[in-house]
C-alpha positions in Angstrom: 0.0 0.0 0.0 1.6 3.5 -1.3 1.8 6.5 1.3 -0.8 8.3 0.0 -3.7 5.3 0.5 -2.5 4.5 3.1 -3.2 7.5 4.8 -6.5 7.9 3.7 -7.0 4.8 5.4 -5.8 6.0 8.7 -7.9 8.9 8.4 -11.0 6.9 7.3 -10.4 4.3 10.2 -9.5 7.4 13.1 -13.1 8.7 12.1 -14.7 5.1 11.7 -13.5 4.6 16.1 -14.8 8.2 16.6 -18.6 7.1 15.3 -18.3 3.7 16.9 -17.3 5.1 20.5 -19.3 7.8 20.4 -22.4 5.5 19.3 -22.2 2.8 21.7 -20.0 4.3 25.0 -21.5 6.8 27.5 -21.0 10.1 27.4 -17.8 10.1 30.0 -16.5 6.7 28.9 -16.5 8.0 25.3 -15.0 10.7 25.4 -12.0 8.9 27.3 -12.1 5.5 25.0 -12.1 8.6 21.9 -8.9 10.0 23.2 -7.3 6.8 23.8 -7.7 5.8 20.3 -7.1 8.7 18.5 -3.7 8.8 20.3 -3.1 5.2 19.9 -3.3 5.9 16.6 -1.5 8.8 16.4 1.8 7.2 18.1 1.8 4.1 15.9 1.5 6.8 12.8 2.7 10.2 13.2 3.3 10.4 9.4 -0.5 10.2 8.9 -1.1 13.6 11.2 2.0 14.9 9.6 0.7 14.5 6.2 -2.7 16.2 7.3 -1.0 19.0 8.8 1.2 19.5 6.0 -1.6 19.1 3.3 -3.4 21.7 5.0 -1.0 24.2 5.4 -0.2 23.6 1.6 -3.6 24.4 0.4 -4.1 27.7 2.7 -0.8 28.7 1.4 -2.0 28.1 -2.0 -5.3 29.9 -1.5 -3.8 33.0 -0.1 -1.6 33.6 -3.1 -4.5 33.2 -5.0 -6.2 35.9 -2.9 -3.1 38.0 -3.3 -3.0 37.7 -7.4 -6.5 38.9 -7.6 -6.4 41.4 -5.4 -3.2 42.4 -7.7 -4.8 41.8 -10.9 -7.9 44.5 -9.5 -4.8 46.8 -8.3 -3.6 46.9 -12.0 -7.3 46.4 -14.4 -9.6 48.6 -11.9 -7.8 50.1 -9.5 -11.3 51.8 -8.5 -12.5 48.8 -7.7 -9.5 48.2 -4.7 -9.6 51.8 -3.7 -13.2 52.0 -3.1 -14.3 54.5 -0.3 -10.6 54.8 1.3 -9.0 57.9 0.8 -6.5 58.7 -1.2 -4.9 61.3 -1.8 -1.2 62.5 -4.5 -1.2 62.7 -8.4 -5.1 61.5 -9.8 -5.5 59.7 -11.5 -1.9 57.6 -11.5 -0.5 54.4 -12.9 1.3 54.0 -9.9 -1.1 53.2 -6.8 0.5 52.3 -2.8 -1.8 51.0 -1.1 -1.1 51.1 2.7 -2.3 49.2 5.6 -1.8 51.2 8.9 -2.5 51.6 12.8 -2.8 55.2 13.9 -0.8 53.8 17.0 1.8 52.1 16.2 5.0 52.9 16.1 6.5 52.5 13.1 3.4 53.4 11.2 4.1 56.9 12.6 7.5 56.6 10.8 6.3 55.7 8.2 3.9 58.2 7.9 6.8 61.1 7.7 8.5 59.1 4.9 5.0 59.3 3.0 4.8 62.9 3.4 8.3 63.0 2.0 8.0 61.4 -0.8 4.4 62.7 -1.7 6.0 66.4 -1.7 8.5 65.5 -3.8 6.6 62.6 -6.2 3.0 64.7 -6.2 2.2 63.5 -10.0 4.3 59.9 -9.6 1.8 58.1 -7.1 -1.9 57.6 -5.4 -1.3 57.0 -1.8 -4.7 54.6 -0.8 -5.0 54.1 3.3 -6.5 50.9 4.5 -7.2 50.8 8.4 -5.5 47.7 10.2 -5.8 48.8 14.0 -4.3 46.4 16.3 -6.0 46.7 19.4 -4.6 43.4 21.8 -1.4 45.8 21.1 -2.6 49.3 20.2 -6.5 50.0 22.8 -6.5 53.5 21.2 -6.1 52.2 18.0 -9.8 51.5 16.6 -10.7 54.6 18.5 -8.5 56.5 16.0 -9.9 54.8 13.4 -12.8 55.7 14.2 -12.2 59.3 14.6 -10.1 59.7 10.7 -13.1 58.0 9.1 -15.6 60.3 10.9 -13.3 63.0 9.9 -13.3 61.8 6.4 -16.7 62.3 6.0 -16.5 65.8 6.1 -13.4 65.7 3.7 -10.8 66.3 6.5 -9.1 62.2 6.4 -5.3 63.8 5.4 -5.5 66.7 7.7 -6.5 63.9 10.9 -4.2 61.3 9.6 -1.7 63.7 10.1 -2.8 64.6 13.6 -3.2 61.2 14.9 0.6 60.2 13.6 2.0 63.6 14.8 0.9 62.9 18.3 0.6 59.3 19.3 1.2 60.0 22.9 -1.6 62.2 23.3 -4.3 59.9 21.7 -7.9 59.8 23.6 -11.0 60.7 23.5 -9.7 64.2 24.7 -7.8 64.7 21.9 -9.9 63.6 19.3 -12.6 66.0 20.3 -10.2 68.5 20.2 -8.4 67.7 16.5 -12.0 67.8 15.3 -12.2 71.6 16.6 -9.2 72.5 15.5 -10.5 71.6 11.6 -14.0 73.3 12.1 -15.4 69.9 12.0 -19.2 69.8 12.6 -18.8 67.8 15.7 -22.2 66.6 16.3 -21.9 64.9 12.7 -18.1 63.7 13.6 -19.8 61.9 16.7 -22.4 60.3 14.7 -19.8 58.9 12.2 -17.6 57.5 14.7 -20.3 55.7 15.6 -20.8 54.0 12.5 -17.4 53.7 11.4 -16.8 49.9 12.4 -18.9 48.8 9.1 -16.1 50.1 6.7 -13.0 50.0 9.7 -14.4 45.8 9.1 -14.3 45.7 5.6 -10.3 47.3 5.4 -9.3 44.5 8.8 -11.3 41.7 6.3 -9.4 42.1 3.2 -5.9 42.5 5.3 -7.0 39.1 6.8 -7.5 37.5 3.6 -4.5 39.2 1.9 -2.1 37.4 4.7 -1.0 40.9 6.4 0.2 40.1 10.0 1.3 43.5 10.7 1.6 47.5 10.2 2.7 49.1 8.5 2.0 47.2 5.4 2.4 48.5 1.8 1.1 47.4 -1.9 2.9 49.1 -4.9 1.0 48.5 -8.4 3.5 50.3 -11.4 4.2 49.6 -14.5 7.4 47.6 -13.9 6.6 46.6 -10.6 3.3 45.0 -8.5 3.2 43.6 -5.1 4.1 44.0 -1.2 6.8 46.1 -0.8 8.9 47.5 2.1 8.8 51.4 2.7 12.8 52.0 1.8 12.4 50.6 -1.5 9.1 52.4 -2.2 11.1 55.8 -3.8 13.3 53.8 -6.1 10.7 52.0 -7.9 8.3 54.9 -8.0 11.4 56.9 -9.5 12.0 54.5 -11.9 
């Protein structure tokens, strides 16, 4: 019997004792006579869980390049499409698109952030700059309230100007200073509360397509050019975009 039948079998026969013990043992004494035999099992063939584990891992793999060649081949035929509602802001409308993925509270997002504003003063007709939020709150508990806040603040056409805000002054992010960056840009702030509250919907949507894209953390960057599509780190965004 070849590897790969043979560990069909073992998977067939591990779920043939699983109905048989569970059918015909109580409750307590099944779930004990289950375990026994699914690690009996496991010890005589290790290769068969190996295989399982490795087939597995394998196929997500596979699907999540998948994921990542369509969301390039959107990035390069409608670039609309990818952009959506998130703001953007640089030359429009451009061949050359960076998409980024960012937490208003972390760290290196901030440093990235005054690259950005570098290069889009010296590049304004080279690049679209797109921003995608990715808060990371088990790390980051003011970062979906910041979120929050730029998206409200984007309704009333302010994003960049709050973007810049939030990044310029990580330290002082909280509710106190989010109510007063909204004054300071003549926000309506009756309207700006409203939106924050209904922010999460589209906040989702940006944390959904990260997931599925395979992006573990911030910041993260997407270039789409004509010689060039795909992640990128920040220090080689200027050559390409140069080039």
């Amino acid at each position: 019997m070849n590897n790969f039948i043979q560990t069909r079998v073992l998977r067939i026969a591990i779920l043939l004792i699983c109905f048989t013990v569970l059918l015909w043992a109580p409750p307590v004494q099944a779930a004990s006579r289950l375990e026994e035999q699914v690690l009996k099992i496991i010890r005589e063939h290790p290769e068969a869980l190996i295989d399982s584990v490795q087939k597995y891992q394998q196929e997500q793999q596979t699907k999540l390049q998948q994921t990542r060649q369509a969301f390039l081949q959107d990035l390069r035929m409608n670039p609309q499409q990818v952009i959506g509602e998130s703001p953007a802001t640089g030359s429009t409308p451009s061949k050359a698109i960076l998409v980024e993925f960012s937490d208003f509270q972390c760290p290196y997002c901030a440093e990235a952030h005054k690259t950005l504003k570098k290069l889009l003063a010296k590049y304004p007709d080279k690049f679209t700059l797109v921003y995608k939020h990715f808060p990371l709150p088990n790390t980051h508990p003011q970062a979906v309230a910041a979120a929050q806040a730029a998206w409200a603040a984007q309704q009333q056409g302010k994003f960049w100007e709050y973007e810049d805000a939030l990044f310029t002054n990580q330290n002082k992010l909280g509710e106190e200073f989010y109510i007063e960056t909204a004054k300071n840009l003549n926000l309506d702030l009756d309207k700006f509360a409203q939106d924050r509250a209904i922010a999460n919907n589209t906040i989702r949507k940006d944390v959904l397509l990260a997931t599925q894209l395979g992006v573990s953390g911030t910041p993260f960057f997407v270039l789409n050019t004509d010689n060039y599509s795909g992640g990128i780190e920040l220090t080689e965004i200027e050559k390409i975009i140069k080039s």
